[in-house]
MARRO-332212 format. One record per residue (C-alpha): residue in three letters; x, y, z. Coordinates in nm, 2 decimals, m for minus. Last residue first. Example, Ala and Ser with C-alpha at 12.3 -4.5 7.8 and 13.67 -1.06 7.14 Angstrom:
+-----+--------+--------+--------+
| res |     xx |     yy |     zz |
+-----+--------+--------+--------+
| ser |   1.37 |  m0.11 |   0.71 |
| ala |   1.23 |  m0.45 |   0.78 |
+-----+--------+--------+--------+
This chain:
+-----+--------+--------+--------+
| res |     xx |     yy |     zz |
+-----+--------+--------+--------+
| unk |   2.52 |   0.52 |   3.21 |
| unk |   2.13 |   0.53 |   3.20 |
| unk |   1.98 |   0.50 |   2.84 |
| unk |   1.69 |   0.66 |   2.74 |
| unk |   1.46 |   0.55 |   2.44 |
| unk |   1.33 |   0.78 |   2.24 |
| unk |   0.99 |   0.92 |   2.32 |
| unk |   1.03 |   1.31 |   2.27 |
| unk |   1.17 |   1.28 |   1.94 |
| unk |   0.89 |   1.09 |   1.84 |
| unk |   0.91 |   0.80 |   1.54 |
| unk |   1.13 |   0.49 |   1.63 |
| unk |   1.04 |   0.49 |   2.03 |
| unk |   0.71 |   0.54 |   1.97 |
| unk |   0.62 |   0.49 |   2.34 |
| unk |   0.43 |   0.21 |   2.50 |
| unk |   0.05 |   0.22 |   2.53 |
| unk |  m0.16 |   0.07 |   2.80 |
| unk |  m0.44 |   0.32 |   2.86 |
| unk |  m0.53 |   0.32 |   2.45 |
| unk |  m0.89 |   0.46 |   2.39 |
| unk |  m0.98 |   0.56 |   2.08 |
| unk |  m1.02 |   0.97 |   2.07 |
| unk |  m1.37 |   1.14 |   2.16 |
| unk |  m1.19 |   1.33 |   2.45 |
| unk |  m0.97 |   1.47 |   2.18 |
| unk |  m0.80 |   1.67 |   2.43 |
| unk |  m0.62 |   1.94 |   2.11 |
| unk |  m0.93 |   1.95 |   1.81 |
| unk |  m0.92 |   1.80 |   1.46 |
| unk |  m1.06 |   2.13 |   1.39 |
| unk |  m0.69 |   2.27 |   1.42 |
| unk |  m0.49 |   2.13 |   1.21 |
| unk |  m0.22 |   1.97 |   1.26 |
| unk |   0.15 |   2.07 |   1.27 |
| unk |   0.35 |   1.83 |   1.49 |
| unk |   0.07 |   1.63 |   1.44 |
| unk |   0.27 |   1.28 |   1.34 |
| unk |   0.66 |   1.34 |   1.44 |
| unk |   0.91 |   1.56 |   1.31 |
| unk |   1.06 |   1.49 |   1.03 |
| unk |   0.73 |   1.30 |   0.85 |
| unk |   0.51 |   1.59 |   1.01 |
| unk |   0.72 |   1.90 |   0.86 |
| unk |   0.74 |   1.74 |   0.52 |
| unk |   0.34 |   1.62 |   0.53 |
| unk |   0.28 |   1.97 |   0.65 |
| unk |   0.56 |   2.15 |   0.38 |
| unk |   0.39 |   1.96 |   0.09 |
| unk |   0.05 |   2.01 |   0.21 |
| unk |   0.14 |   2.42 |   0.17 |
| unk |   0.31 |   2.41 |  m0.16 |
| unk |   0.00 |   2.18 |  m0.32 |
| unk |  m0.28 |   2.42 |  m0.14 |
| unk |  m0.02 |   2.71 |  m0.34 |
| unk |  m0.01 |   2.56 |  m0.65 |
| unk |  m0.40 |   2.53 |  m0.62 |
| unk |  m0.47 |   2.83 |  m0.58 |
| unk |  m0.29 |   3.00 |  m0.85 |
| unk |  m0.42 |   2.74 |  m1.11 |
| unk |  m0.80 |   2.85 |  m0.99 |
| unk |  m0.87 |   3.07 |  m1.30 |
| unk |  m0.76 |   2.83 |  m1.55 |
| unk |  m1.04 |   2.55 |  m1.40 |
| unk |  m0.87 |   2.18 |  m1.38 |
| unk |  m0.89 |   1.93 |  m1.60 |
| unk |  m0.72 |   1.63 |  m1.34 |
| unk |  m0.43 |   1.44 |  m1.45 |
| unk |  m0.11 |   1.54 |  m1.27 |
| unk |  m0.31 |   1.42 |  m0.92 |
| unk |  m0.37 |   1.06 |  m1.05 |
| unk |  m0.74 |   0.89 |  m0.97 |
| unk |  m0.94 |   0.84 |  m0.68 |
| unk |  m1.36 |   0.85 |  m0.73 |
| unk |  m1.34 |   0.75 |  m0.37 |
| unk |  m1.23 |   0.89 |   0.00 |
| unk |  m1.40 |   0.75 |   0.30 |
| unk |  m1.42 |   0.91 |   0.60 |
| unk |  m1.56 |   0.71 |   0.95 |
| unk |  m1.72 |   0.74 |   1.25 |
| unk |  m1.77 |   0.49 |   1.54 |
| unk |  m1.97 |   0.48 |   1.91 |
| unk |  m2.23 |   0.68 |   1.87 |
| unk |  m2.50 |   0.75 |   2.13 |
| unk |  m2.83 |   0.88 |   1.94 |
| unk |  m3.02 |   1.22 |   2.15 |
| unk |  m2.96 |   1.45 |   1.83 |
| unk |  m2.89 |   1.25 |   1.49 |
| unk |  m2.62 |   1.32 |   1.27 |
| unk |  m2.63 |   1.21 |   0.88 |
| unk |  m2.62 |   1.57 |   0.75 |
| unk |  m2.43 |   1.74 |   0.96 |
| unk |  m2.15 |   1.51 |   0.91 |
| unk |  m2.19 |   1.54 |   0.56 |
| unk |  m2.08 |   1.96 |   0.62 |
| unk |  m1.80 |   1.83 |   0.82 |
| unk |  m1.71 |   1.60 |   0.51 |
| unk |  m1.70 |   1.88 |   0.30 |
| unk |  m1.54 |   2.15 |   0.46 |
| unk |  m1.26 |   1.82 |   0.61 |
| unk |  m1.16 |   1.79 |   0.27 |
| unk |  m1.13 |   2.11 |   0.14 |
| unk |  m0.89 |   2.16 |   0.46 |
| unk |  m0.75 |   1.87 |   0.38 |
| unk |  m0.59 |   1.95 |  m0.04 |
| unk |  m0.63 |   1.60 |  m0.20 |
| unk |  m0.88 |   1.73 |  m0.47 |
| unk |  m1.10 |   1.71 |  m0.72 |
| unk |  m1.33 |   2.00 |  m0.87 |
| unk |  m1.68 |   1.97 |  m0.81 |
| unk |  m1.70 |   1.71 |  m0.59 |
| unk |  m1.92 |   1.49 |  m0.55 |
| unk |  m2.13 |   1.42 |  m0.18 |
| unk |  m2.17 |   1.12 |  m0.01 |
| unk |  m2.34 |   1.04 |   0.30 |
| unk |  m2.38 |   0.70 |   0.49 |
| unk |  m2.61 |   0.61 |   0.79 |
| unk |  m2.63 |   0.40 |   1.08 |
| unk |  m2.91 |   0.44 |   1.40 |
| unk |  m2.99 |   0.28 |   1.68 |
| unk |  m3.17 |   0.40 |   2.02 |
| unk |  m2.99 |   0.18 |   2.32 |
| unk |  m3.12 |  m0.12 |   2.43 |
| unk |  m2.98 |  m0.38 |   2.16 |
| unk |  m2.63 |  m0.28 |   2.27 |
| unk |  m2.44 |  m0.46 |   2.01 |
| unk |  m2.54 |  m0.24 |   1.72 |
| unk |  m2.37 |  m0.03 |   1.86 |
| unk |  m2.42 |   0.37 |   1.69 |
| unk |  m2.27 |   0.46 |   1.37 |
| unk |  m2.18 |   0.77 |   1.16 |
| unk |  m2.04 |   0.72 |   0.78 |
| unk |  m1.94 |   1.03 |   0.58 |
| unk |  m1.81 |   0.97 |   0.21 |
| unk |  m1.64 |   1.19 |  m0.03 |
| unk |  m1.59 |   1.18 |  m0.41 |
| unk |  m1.37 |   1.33 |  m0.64 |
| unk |  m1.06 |   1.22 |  m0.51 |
| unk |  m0.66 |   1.36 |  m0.55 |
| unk |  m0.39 |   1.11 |  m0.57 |
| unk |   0.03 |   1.11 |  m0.54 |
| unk |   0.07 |   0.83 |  m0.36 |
| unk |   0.12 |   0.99 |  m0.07 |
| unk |  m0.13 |   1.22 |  m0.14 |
| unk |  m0.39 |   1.02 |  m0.08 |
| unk |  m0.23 |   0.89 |   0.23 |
| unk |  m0.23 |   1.27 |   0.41 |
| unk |  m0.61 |   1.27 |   0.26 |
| unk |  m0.70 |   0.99 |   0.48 |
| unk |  m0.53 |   1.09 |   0.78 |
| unk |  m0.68 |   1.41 |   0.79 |
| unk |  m1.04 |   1.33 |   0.70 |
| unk |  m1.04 |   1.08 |   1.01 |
| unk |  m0.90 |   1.38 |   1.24 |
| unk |  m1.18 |   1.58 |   1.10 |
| unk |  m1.46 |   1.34 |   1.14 |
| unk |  m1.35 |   1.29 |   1.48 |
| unk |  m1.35 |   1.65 |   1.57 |
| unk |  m1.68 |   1.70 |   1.39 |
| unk |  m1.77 |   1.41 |   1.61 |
| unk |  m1.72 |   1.64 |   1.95 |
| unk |  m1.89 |   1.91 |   1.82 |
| unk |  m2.17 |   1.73 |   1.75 |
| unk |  m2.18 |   1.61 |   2.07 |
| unk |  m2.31 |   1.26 |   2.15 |
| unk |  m2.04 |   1.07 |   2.19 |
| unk |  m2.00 |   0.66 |   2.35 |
| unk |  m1.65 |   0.64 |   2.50 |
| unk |  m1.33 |   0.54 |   2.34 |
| unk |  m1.42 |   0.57 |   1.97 |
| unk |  m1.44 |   0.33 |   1.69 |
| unk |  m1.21 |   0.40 |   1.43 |
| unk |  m1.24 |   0.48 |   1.05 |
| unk |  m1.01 |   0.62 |   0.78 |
| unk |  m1.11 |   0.48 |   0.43 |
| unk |  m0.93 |   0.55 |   0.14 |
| unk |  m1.07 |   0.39 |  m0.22 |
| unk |  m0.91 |   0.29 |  m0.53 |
| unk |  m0.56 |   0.22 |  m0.40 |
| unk |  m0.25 |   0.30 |  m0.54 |
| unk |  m0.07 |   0.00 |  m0.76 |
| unk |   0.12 |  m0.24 |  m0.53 |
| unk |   0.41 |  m0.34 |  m0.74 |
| unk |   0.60 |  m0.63 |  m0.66 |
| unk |   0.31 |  m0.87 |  m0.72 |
| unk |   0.49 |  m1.22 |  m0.66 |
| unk |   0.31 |  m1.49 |  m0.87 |
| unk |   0.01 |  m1.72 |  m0.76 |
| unk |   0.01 |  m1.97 |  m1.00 |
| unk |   0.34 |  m2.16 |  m0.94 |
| unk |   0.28 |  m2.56 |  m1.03 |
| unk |   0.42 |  m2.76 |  m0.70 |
| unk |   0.10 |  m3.00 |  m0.66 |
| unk |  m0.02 |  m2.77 |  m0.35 |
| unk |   0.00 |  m2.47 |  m0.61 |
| unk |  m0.20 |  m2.65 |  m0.89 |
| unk |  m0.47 |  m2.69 |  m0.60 |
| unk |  m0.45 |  m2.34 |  m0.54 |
| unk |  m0.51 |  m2.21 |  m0.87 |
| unk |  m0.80 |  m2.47 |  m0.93 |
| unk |  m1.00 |  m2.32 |  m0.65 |
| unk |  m0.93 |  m1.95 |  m0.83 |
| unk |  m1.05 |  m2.12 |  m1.15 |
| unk |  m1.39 |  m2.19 |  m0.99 |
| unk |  m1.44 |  m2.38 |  m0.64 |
| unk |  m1.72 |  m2.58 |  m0.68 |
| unk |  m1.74 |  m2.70 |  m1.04 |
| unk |  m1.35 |  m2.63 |  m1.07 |
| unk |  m1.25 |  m2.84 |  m0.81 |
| unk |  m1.49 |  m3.10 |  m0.90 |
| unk |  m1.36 |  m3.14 |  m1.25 |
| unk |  m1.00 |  m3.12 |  m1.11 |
| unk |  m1.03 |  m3.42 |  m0.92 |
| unk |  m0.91 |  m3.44 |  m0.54 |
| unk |  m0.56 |  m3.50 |  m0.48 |
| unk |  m0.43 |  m3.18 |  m0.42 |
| unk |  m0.73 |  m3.13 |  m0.17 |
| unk |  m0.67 |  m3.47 |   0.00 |
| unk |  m0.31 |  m3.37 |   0.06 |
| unk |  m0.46 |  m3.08 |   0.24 |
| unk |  m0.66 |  m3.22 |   0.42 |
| unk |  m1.05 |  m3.30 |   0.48 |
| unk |  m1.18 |  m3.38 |   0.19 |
| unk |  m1.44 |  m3.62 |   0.30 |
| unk |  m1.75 |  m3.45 |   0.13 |
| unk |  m1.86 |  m3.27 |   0.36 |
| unk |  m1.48 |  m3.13 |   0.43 |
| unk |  m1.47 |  m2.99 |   0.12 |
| unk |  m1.82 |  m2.75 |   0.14 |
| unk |  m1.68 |  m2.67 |   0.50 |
| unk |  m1.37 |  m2.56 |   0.36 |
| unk |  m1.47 |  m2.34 |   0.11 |
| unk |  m1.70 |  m2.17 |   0.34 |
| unk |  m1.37 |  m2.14 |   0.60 |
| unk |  m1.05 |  m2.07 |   0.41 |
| unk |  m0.91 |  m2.18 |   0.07 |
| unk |  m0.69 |  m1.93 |  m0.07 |
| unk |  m0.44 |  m2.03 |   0.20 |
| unk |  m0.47 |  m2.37 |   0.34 |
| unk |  m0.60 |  m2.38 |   0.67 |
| unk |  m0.94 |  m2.53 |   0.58 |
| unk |  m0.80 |  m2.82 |   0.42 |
| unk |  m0.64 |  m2.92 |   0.79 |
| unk |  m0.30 |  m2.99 |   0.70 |
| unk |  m0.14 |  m3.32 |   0.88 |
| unk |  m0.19 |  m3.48 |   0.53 |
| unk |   0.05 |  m3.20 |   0.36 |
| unk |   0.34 |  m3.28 |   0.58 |
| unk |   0.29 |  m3.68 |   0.50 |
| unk |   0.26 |  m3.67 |   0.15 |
| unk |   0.55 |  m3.42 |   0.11 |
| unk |   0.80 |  m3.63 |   0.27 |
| unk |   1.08 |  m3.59 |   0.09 |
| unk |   1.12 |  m3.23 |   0.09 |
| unk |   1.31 |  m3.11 |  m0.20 |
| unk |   1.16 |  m2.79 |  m0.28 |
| unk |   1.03 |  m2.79 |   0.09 |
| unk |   1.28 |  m2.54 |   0.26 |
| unk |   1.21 |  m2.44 |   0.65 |
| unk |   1.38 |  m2.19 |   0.84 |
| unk |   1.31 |  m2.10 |   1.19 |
| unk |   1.59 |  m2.34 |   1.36 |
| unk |   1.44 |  m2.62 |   1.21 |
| unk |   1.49 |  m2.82 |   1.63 |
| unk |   1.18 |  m2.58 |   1.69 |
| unk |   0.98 |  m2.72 |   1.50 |
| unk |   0.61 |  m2.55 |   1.51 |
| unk |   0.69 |  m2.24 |   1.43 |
| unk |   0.86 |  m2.45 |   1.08 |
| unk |   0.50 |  m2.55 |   1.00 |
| unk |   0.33 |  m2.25 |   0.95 |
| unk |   0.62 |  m2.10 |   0.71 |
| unk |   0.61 |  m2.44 |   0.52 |
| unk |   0.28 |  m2.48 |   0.46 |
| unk |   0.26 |  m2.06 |   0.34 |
| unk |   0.58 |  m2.11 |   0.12 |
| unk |   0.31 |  m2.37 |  m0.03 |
| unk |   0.09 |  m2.19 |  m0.10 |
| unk |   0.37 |  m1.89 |  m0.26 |
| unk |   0.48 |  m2.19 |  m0.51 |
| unk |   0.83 |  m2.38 |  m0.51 |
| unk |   0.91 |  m2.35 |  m0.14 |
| unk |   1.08 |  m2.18 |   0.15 |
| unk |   0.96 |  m2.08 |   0.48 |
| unk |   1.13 |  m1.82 |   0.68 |
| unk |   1.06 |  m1.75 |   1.02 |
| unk |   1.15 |  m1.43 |   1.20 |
| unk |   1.25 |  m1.25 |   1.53 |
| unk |   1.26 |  m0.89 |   1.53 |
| unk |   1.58 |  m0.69 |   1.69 |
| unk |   1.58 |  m0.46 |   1.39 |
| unk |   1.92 |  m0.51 |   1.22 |
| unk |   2.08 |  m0.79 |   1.38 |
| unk |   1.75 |  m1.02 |   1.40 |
| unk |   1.67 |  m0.87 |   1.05 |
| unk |   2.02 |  m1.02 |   0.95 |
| unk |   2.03 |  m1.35 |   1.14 |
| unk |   1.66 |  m1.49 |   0.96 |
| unk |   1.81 |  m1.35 |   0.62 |
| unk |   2.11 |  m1.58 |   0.67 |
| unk |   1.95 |  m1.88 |   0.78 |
| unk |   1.70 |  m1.83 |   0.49 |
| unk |   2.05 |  m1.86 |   0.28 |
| unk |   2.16 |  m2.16 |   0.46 |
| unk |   1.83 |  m2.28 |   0.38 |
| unk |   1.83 |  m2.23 |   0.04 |
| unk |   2.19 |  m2.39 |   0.00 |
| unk |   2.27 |  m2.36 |  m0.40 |
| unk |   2.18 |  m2.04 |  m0.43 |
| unk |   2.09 |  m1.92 |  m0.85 |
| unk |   1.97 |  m1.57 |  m0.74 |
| unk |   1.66 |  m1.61 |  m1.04 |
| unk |   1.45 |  m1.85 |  m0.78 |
| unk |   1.47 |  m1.66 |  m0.47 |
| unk |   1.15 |  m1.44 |  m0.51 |
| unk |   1.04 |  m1.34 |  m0.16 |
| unk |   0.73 |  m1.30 |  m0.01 |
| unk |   0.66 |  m1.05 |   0.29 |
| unk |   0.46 |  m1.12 |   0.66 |
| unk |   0.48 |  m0.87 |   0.93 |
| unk |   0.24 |  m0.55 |   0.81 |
| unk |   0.11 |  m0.77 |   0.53 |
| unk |   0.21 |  m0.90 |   0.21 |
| unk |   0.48 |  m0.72 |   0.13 |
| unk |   0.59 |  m0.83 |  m0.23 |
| unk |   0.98 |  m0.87 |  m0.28 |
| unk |   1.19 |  m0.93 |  m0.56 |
| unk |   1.50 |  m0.69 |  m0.55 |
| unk |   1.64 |  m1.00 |  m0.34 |
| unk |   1.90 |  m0.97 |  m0.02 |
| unk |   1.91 |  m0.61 |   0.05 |
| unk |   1.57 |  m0.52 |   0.01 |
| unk |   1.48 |  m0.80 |   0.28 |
| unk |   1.70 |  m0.52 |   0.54 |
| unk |   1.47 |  m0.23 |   0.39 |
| unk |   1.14 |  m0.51 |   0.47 |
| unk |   1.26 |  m0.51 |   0.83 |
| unk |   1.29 |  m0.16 |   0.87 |
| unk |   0.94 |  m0.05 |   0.72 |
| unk |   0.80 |  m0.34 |   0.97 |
| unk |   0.97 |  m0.14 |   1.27 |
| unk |   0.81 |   0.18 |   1.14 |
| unk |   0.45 |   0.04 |   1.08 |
| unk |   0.48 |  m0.14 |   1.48 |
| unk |   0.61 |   0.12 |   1.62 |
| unk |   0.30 |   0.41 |   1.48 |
| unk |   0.07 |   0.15 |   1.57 |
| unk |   0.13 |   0.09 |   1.93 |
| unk |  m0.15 |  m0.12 |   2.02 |
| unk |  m0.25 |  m0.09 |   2.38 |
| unk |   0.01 |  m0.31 |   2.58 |
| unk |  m0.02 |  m0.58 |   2.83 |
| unk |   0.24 |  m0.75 |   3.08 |
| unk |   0.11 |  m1.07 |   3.22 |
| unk |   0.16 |  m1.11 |   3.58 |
| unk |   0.00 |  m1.42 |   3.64 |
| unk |  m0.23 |  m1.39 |   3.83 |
| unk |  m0.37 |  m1.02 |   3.73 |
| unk |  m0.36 |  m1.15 |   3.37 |
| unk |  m0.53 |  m1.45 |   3.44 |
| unk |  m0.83 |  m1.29 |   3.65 |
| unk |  m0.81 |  m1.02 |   3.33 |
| unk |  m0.87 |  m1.27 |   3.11 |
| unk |  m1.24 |  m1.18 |   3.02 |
| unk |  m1.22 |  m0.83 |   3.05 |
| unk |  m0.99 |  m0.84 |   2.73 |
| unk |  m1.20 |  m0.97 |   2.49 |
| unk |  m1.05 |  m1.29 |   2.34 |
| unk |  m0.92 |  m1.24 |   1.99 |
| unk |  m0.66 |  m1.49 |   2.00 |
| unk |  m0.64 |  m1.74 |   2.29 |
| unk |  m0.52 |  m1.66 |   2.64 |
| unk |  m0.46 |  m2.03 |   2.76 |
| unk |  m0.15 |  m1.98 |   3.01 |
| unk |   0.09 |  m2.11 |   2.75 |
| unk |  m0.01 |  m1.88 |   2.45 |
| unk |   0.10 |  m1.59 |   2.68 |
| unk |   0.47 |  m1.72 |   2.72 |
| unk |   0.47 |  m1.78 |   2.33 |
| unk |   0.38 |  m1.44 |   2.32 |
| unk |   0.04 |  m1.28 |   2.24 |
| unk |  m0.09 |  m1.03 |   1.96 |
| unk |  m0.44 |  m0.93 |   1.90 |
| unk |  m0.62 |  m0.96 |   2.20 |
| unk |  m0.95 |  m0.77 |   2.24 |
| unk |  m1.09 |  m0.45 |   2.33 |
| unk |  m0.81 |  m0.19 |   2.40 |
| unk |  m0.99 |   0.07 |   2.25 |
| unk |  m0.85 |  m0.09 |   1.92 |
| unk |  m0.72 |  m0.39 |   1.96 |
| unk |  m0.45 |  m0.55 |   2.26 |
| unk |  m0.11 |  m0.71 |   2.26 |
| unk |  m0.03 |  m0.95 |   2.51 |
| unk |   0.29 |  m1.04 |   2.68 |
| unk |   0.39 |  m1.33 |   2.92 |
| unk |   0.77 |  m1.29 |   3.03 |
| unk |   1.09 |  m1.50 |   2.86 |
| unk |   1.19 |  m1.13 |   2.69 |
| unk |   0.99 |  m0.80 |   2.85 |
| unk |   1.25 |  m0.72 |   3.05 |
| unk |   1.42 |  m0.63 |   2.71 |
| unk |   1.21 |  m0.35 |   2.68 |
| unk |   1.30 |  m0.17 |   2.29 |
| unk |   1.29 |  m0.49 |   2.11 |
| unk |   1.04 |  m0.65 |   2.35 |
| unk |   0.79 |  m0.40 |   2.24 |
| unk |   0.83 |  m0.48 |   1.83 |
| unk |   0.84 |  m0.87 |   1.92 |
| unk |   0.48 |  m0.80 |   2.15 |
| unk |   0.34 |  m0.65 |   1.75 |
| unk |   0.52 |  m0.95 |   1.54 |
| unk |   0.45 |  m1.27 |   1.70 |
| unk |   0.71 |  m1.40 |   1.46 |
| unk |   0.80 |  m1.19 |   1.20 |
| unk |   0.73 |  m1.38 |   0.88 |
| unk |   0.90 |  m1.45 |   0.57 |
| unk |   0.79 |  m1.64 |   0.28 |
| unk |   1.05 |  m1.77 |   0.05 |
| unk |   0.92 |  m1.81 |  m0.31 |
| unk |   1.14 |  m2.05 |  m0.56 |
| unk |   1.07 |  m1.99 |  m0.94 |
| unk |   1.26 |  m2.15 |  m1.18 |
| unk |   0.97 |  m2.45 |  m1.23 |
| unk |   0.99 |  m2.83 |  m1.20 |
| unk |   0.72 |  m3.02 |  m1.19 |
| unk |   0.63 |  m3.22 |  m0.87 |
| unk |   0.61 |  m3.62 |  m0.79 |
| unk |   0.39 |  m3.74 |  m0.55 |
| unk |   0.50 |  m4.06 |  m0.39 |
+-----+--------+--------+--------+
């Protein structure tokens, strides 16, 4: 038997449970016990399925025209991403985690780590119990909880307790007795931090699990694997590594790209693209509180149609004074767009990057502009205000265009019930 050091720090890992059909059954109850998919961008591929779905073979990341026999037969109900649901519904689930521990790092749009070892519980899985019944009361989103010594092996337990139904979606492993077993029924290429390179390499030479893996000699993990390979074998023998990163710092680059739902052609029609991309990039630079100094323009045709005339390219251009203020913004990447387009190419993706990012209370800026730019500040300020009360694009602007022909395609989409006046939910008495 494998015997583990002991450490204060105890990480629950809690994750929504087939998080984006969840988010639509909340608000369609008809929707519970029935076959439900989720689909990509342009409604391409699947990206979310529920148990029911899982059943009748649809697998993850399937194009969609390929299960449309099944779907027809069996009545699956299938919705175009709802992004706008899904970010608000996971904002309300990580407020109700708020209220249990302080110590919280979100770790994706449904998955979010927990500290528990300062709260000194006695019972942690009467207190995952707990969590699990509170975001079910307060959001409608089913969850499991796994609980363990390191975040790796939070991640074990989290994956394995989806499995057991008769856990009752909460699993704790700090004083699991079987921990030999569990970790042997572990593909090593399933363990997180190692993935699929990694876990070829391992596999070849007969490390196959992830008991093996925690086993294995530290010489050779380090040799192959580095210190971040040695990290994650500590974590598998109970020795924390991997702490919780409570504080997301703001990012270095913003990138706002989609593919769009039909091939374009028309300037015109990308400069709407490019300025809708440009918006929602600079609205999340200022969110946390950033101007940029550097702009990139990418243009792309498919690469997958082998037929067609191809062509990819990437501007940049500097700024002379930074900035988060859009209609800057867009002046510049429009006028990159120009550069990179091609006459007679069919392009199917665009994209803005912002770069050179760096805190808006500590640019140089020129004395004789300090007018101007209170005001861009003033006027951002009362968009982003006016947009956050009211809905995304209640005030836009207007190069981003009104039909957006160019714009992703999404023929199965529910409403934003949590984010658009006009979309609540309706209730018939």
């Amino acid at each position: 038997m494998h015997t583990y050091p002991v450490n204060n720090k105890i990480f629950a890992l809690v994750d929504c449970n087939n998080f984006y059909v969840s988010c639509e059954r909340v608000f369609n109850p008809k929707l519970n016990n029935a076959p439900v998919i989720v689909l990509s961008n342009n409604d391409g591929c699947v990206v979310a399925r529920s148990e029911e779905a899982k059943k009748l073979g649809i697998t993850m990341g399937i194009p969609y025209f390929k299960i449309e026999r099944i779907v027809k037969s069996n009545d699956v109900r299938v919705f175009s991403s709802n992004y706008a649901l899904y970010a608000d519904m996971s904002v309300r689930v990580l407020n109700t985690l708020a209220s249990f521990t302080p110590n919280i790092e979100p770790y994706s749009i449904d998955e979010a780590f927990l500290n528990l070892g300062k709260l000194g519980i006695n019972d942690l899985t009467a207190y995952g119990k707990e969590i699990r019944k509170r975001i079910f009361k307060d959001t409608g989103i089913p969850v499991s909880v796994g609980i363990a010594a390191t975040k790796t092996l939070a991640k074990i337990a989290n994956e394995y307790v989806k499995h057991n139904p008769k856990l009752c979606g909460v699993f704790d492993i700090t004083a699991f007795p079987r921990m030999d077993r569990l970790l042997d029924h572990v593909p090593v290429y399933d363990v997180w931090g190692i993935g699929g390179a990694f876990g070829k390499m391992l596999m070849g030479r007969e490390i196959l699990t992830a008991k093996n893996f925690r086993d294995a000699s530290e010489s050779f993990v380090k040799s192959k694997m580095g210190v971040i390979g040695l990290r994650t074998q500590y974590e598998l023998q109970g020795i924390s590594t991997v702490d919780l990163d409570e504080v997301t710092g703001p990012k270095r680059e913003i990138i706002s790209s989609r593919s769009f739902g039909k091939y374009v052609t028309d300037i015109a029609e990308l400069e709407e693209a490019v300025s809708q991309y440009t918006i929602r990039a600079a609205e999340k630079l200022r969110k946390q509180s950033s101007i940029c100094s550097i702009v990139y323009v990418t243009l792309q045709t498919n690469h997958h149609k082998l037929k067609d005339l191809q062509h990819a390219e990437t501007r940049s251009i500097t700024l002379a004074e930074p900035t988060n203020y859009t209609p800057v913004l867009i002046k510049h990447t429009e006028y990159l767009l120009r550069k990179v387009y091609r006459k007679g190419f069919n392009y199917i993706k665009a994209g803005v990057m912002l770069g050179g990012i760096f805190p808006d209370d500590t640019a140089q800026l020129s004395v004789f502009k300090s007018g101007d730019r209170l005001n861009q500040n003033r006027a951002m300020k009362a968009m982003d205000s006016i947009n956050t009360a009211w809905g995304r694009d209640t005030l836009k602007i207007a190069s981003s265009g009104i039909v957006q022909k160019w714009a992703m395609k999404r023929q199965h989409i529910s409403q934003r019930y949590t984010t658009k006046w006009d979309e609540l939910l309706t209730v018939k008495v």
